[in-house]
C-alpha positions as CSV (number, residue, x, y, z in Angstrom):
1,X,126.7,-144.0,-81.8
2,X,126.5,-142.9,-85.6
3,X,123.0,-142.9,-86.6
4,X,124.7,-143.5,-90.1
5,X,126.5,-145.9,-89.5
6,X,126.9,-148.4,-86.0
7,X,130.0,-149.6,-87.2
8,X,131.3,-147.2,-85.5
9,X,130.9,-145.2,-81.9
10,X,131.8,-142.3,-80.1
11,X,135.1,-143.1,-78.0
12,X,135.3,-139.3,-77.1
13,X,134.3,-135.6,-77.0
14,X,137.3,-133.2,-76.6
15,X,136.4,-129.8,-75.8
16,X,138.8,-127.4,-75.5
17,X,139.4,-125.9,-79.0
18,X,138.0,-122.1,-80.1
19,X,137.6,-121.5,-83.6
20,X,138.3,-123.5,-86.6
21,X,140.5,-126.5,-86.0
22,X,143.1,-127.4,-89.0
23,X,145.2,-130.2,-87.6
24,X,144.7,-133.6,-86.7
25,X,147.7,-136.1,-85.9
26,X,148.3,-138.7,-84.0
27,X,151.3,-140.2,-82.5
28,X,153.1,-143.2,-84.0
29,X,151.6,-145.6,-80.8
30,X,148.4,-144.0,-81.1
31,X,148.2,-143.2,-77.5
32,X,148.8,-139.1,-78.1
33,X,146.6,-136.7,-80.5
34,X,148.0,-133.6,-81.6
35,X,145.7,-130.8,-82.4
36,X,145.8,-127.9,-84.2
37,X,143.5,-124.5,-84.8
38,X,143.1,-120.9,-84.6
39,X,143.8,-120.9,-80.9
40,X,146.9,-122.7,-81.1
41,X,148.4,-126.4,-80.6
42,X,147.2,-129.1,-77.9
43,X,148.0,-132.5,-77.3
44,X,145.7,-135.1,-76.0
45,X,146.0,-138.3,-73.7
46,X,143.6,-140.7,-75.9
47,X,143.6,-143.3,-72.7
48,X,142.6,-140.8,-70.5
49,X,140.5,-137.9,-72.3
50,X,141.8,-135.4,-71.6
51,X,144.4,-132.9,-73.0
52,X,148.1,-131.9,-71.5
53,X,149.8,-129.2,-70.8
54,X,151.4,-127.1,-73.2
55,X,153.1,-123.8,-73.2
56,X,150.8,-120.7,-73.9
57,X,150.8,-119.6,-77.4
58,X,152.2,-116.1,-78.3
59,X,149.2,-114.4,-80.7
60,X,152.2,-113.3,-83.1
61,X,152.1,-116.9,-84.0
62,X,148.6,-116.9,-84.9
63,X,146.9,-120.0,-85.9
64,X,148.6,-123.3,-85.9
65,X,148.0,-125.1,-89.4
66,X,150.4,-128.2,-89.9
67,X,151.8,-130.7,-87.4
68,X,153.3,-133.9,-87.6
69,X,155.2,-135.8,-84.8
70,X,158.7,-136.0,-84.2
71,X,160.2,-138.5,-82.0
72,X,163.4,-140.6,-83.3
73,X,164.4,-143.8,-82.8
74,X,166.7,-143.7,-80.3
75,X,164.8,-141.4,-78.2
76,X,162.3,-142.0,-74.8
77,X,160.1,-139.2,-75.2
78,X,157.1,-137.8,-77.7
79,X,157.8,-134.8,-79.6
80,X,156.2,-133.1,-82.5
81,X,156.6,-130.1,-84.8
82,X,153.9,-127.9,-85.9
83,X,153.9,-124.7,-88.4
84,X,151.6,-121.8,-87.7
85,X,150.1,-119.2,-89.7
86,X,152.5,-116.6,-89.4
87,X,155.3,-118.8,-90.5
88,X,156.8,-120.0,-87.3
89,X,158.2,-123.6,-86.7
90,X,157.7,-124.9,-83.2
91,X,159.2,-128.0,-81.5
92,X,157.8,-129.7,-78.0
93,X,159.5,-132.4,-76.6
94,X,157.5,-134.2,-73.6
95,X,158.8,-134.3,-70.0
96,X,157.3,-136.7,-67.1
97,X,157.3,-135.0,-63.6
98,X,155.9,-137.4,-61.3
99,X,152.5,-138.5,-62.4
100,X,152.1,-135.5,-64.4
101,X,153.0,-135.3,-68.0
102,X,153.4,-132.5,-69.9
103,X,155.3,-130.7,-73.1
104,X,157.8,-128.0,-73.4
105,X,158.4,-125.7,-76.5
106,X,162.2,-126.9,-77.2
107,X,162.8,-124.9,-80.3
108,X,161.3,-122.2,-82.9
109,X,162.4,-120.1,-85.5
110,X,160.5,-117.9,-88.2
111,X,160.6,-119.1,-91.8
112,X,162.2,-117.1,-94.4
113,X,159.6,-115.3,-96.9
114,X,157.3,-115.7,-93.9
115,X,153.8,-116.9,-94.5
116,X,151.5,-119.5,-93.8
117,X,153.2,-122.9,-92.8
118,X,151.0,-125.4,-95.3
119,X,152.3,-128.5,-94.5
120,X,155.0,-130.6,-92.5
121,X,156.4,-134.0,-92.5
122,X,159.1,-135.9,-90.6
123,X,161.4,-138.8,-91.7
124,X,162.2,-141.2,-88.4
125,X,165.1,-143.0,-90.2
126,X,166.6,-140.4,-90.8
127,X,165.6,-137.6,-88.0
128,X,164.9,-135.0,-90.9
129,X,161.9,-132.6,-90.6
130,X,160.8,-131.0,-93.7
131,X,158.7,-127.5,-93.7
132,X,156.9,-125.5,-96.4
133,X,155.0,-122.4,-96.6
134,X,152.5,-121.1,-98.7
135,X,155.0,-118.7,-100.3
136,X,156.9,-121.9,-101.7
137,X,159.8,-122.1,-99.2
138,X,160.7,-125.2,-98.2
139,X,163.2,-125.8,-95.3
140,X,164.9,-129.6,-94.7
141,X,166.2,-129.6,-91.3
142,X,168.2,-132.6,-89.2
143,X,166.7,-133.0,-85.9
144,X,169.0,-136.1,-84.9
145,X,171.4,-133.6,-82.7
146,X,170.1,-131.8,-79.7
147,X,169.7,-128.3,-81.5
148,X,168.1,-128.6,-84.9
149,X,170.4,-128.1,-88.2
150,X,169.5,-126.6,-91.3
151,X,170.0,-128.9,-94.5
152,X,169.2,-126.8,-97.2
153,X,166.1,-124.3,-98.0
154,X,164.8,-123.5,-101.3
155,X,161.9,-121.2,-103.1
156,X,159.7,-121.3,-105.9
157,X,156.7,-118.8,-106.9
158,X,154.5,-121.1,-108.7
159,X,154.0,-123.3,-106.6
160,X,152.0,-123.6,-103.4
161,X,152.7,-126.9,-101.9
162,X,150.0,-128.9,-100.4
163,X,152.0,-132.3,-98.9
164,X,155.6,-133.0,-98.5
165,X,157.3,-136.4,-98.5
166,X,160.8,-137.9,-97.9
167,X,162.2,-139.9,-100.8
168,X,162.4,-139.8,-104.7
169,X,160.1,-140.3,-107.5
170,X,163.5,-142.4,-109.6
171,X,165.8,-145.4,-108.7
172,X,168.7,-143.3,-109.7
173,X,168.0,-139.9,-107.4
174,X,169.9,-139.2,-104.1
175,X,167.6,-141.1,-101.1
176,X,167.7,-137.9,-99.3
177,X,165.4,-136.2,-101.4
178,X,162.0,-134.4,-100.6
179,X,159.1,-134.8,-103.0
180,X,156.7,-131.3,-103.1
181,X,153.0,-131.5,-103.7
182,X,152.2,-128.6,-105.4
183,X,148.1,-127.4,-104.7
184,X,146.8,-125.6,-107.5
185,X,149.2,-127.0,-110.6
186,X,148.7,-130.9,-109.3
187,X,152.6,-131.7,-109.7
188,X,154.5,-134.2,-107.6
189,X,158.0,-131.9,-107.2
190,X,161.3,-134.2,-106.4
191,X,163.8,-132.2,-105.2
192,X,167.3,-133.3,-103.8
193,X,170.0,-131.2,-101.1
194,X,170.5,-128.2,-102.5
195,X,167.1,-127.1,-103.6
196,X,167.8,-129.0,-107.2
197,X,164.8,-129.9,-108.8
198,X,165.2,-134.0,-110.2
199,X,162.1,-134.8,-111.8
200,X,158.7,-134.1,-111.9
201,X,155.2,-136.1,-111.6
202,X,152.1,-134.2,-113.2
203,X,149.0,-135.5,-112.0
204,X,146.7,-133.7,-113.5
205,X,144.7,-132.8,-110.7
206,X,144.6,-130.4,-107.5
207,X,146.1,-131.8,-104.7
208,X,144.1,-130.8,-101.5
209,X,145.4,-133.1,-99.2
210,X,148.0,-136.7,-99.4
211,X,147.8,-139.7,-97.1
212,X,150.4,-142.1,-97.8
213,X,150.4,-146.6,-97.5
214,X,153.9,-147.5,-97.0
215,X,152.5,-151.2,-96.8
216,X,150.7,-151.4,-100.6
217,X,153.2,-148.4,-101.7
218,X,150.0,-146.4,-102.9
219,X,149.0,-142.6,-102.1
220,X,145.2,-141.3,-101.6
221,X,145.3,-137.6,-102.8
222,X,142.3,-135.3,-102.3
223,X,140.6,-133.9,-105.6
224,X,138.6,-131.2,-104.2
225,X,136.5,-131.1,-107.7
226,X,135.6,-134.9,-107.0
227,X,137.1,-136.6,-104.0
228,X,139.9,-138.9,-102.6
229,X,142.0,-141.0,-105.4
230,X,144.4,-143.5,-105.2
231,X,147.7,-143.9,-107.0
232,X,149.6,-147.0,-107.2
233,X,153.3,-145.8,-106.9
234,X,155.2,-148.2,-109.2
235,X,153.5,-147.0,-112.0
236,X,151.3,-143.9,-111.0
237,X,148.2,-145.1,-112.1
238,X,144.9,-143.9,-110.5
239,X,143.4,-147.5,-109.2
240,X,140.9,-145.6,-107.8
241,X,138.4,-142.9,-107.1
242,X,136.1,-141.8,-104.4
243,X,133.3,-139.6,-104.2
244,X,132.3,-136.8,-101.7
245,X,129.1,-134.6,-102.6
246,X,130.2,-131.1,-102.4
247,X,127.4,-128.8,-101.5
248,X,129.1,-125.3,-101.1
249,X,132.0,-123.6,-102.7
250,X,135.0,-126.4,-103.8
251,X,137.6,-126.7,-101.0
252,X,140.4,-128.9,-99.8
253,X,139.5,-132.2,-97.4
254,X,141.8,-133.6,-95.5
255,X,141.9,-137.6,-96.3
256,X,143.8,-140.3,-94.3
257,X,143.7,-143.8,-94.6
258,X,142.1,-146.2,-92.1
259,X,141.2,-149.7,-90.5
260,X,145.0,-151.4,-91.4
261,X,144.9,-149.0,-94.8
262,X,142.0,-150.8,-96.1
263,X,139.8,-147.6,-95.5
264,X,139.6,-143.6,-96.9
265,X,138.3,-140.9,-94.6
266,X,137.8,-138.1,-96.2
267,X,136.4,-134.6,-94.8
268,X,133.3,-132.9,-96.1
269,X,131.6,-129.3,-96.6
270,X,128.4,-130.4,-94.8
271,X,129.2,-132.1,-91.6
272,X,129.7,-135.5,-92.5
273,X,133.1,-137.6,-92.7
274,X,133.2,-140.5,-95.3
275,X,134.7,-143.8,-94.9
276,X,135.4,-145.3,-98.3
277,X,136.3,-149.3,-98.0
278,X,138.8,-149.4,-100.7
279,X,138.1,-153.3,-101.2
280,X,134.4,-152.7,-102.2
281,X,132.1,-151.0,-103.9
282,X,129.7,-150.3,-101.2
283,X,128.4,-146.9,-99.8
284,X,130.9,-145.0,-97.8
285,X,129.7,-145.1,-93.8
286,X,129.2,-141.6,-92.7
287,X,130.0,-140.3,-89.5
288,X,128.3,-137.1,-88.6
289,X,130.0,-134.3,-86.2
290,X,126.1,-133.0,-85.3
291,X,126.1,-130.1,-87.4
292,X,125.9,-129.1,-91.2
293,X,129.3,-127.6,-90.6
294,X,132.8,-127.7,-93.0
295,X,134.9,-130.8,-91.6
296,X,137.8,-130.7,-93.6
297,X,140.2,-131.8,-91.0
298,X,139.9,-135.7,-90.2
299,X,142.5,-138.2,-88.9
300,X,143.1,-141.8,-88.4
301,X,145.1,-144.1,-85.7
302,X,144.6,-147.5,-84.6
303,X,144.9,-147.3,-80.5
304,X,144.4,-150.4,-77.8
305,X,143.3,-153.1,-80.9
306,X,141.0,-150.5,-83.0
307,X,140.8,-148.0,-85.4
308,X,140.1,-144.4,-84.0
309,X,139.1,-141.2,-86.7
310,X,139.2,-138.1,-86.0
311,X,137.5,-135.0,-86.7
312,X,136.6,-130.8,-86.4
313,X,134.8,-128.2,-87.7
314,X,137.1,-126.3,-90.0
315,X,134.6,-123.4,-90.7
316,X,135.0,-119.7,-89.7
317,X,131.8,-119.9,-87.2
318,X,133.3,-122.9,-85.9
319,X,132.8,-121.5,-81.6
320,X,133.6,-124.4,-79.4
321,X,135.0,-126.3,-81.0
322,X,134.9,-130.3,-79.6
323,X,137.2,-133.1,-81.9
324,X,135.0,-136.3,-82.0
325,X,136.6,-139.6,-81.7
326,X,135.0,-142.7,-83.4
327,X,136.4,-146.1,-82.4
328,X,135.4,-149.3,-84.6
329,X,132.8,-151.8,-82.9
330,X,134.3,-155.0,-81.6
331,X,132.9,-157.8,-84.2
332,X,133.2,-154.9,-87.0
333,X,135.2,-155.0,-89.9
334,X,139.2,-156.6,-88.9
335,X,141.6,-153.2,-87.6
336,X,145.2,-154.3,-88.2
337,X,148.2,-152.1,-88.7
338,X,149.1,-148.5,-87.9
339,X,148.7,-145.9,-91.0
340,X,152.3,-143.6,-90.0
341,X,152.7,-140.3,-90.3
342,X,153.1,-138.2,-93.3
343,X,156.3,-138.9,-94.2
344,X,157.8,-141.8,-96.6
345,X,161.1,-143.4,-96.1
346,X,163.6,-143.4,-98.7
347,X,163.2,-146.8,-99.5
348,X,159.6,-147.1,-99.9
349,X,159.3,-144.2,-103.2
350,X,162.6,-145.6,-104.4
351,X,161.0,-148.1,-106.7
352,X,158.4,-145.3,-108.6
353,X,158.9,-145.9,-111.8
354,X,158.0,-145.1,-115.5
355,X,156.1,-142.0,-116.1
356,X,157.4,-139.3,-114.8
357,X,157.9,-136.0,-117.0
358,X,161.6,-135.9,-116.3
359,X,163.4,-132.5,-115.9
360,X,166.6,-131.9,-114.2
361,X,167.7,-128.4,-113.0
362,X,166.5,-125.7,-110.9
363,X,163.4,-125.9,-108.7
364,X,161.0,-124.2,-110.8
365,X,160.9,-119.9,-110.0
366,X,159.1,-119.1,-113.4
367,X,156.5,-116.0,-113.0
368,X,153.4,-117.9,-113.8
369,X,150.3,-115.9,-114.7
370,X,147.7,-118.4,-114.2
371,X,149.3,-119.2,-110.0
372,X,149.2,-115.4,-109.2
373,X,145.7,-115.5,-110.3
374,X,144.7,-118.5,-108.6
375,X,146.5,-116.8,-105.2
376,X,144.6,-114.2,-105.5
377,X,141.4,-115.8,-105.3
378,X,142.0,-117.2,-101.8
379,X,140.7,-116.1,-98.8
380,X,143.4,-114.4,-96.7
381,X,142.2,-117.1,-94.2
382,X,144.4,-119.9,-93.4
383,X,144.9,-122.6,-96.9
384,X,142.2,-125.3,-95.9
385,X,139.9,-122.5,-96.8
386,X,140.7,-121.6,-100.1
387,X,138.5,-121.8,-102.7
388,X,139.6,-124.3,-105.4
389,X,138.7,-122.3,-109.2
């Protein structure tokens, strides 16, 4: 159990991981957990603790850093997606032999203007898997055949995007849009098939990680200067505003909401994950990993009638690497509903309204003086490590 907080206990220890671990994703059932690091991708059986086999990871591929779950509506079996660090796109699809289940890479291609894969989302409605890299490629693909299809691809150099979304920030864009989260300049990027840019939402923050409510229609962004905030959508007002200490240099956290949506967790620099009630103002709980260690990458699901978080150590020295698994207490606060994955239909952003600094034309591929400097500031490490100026 937490010594901070007995809300909440330890459901599991995975070992298996080497190295930093940058990806934490559940499946839409809660029964699977993907997991992603500098050794590569594994998936992990939740009921039964223990991981699955996967196909060996080719070292050109280099770390995996984004991953989001893939399986469409129509089909039987769990697949998922995930980027690595080299710029590759992978696909497993699940197979059943006997009692033994396992995956099988199904697909993977190299991004054009190669570089880190920063983030990844999938639409289920529509079977569309979105990809960018930290170069500002993004790729829209259609996974609803049984060979991927390209949709469109398009490129900026200001921008290095942080979260990706299906759906549009106005009533009167296409529904097939994908909305950009750009890092460092803390816009909101809507841009429709073909690459066109629609319009644009300035925050006025940096953008270190998105979780998305499809039930409230609110967002919880990552301020690494401060911590996680919330957005109401219909009007894009932060409602909210969370704090983590930060006690090293400023970095992105992952942040995911929790406990039917009515929770924040939110990563740390110093081995603690935070779990902000959004209906109070109470202290965070704080769930420690056992080490004063960066734990940027957390998670949420809600599996067998409670809410599960995740977490890693994110940091260079990370070794072995173990992801702990907190489930709720019974007689705790109430778990209901399942927090999805990151990726918004196109009905639930069709109703943002108002505020938006609207531009039409080309998704922007302005030299910008102030983003090369801010790249070049970064480690050469992987994007969850980048120092925020």
């Amino acid at each position: 159990m937490s010594k901070h907080n007995p809300a909440y206990v330890i459901h599991a220890m995975l070992p298996g991981h080497s190295g930093p671990v940058m990806a934490l994703v559940a499946s839409e059932d809660g029964s699977l957990l993907a997991s992603g690091g500098a050794d590569g991708t594994r998936v992990w059986d939740l009921k039964s603790k223990r991981s699955l086999q996967v196909p060996a990871v080719p070292r050109i591929r280099a770390a995996t850093t984004a991953i989001t779950w893939t399986k469409r509506t129509d089909a039987q079996c769990e697949s998922l997606a995930f980027g690595t660090q080299t710029g590759y796109v992978v696909c497993y699809t699940q197979k059943n032999t006997g009692s033994t289940t396992c995956f099988e890479e199904s697909h993977c291609h190299r991004m054009p203007n190669p570089s880190e894969v920063t983030c990844i989302a999938f639409d289920t409605l529509s079977a569309r898997l979105a990809v960018a890299n930290r170069n500002g490629t993004v790729q829209v693909w259609s996974l609803a055949g049984e060979n991927p299809a390209g949709l469109f691809t398009t490129s900026s150099d200001v921008i290095v995007p942080r979260a990706l979304a299906f759906g549009r920030l106005e009533e009167t864009e296409p529904e097939d849009g994908v909305l950009v989260f750009g890092l460092y300049e803390g816009n909101v990027y809507s841009v429709k098939a073909g690459g066109i840019m629609a319009s644009k939402w300035c925050i006025g923050a940096h953008i270190g990680s998105v979780a998305f409510d499809s039930k409230s229609k609110t967002i919880c962004m990552d301020d690494p200067l401060q911590g996680p905030r919330i957005y109401r959508l219909q009007d894009r007002t932060c409602t909210k505003a969370f704090s983590v200490p930060v006690t090293r240099t400023m970095r992105c956290r992952q942040v995911a909401f929790a406990n039917g949506d009515k929770s924040i967790v939110s990563g740390s620099d110093h081995g603690m994950v935070y779990v902000h009630n959004r209906g109070s103002q109470e202290a965070p709980s704080r769930l420690s990993i056992g080490e004063n260690d960066w734990v940027q990458t957390v998670g949420s699901t809600e599996y067998a009638g409670a809410t599960m978080i995740f977490a890693a150590k994110s940091g260079l020295g990370a070794g072995k690497n173990s992801i702990v698994v907190w489930r709720a207490r019974k007689g705790g606060r109430k778990c209901s509903g399942l927090s999805k994955n990151s990726a918004f239909g196109p009905k639930i952003l069709s109703d943002w309204a108002g505020n938006s600094n609207k531009s039409e034309g080309e998704f922007p591929a302005m030299n910008c003086e102030r983003q090369q400097e801010e790249r070049s500031v970064t480690t050469p490490n992987v994007l969850c490590r980048a120092v925020v100026p």
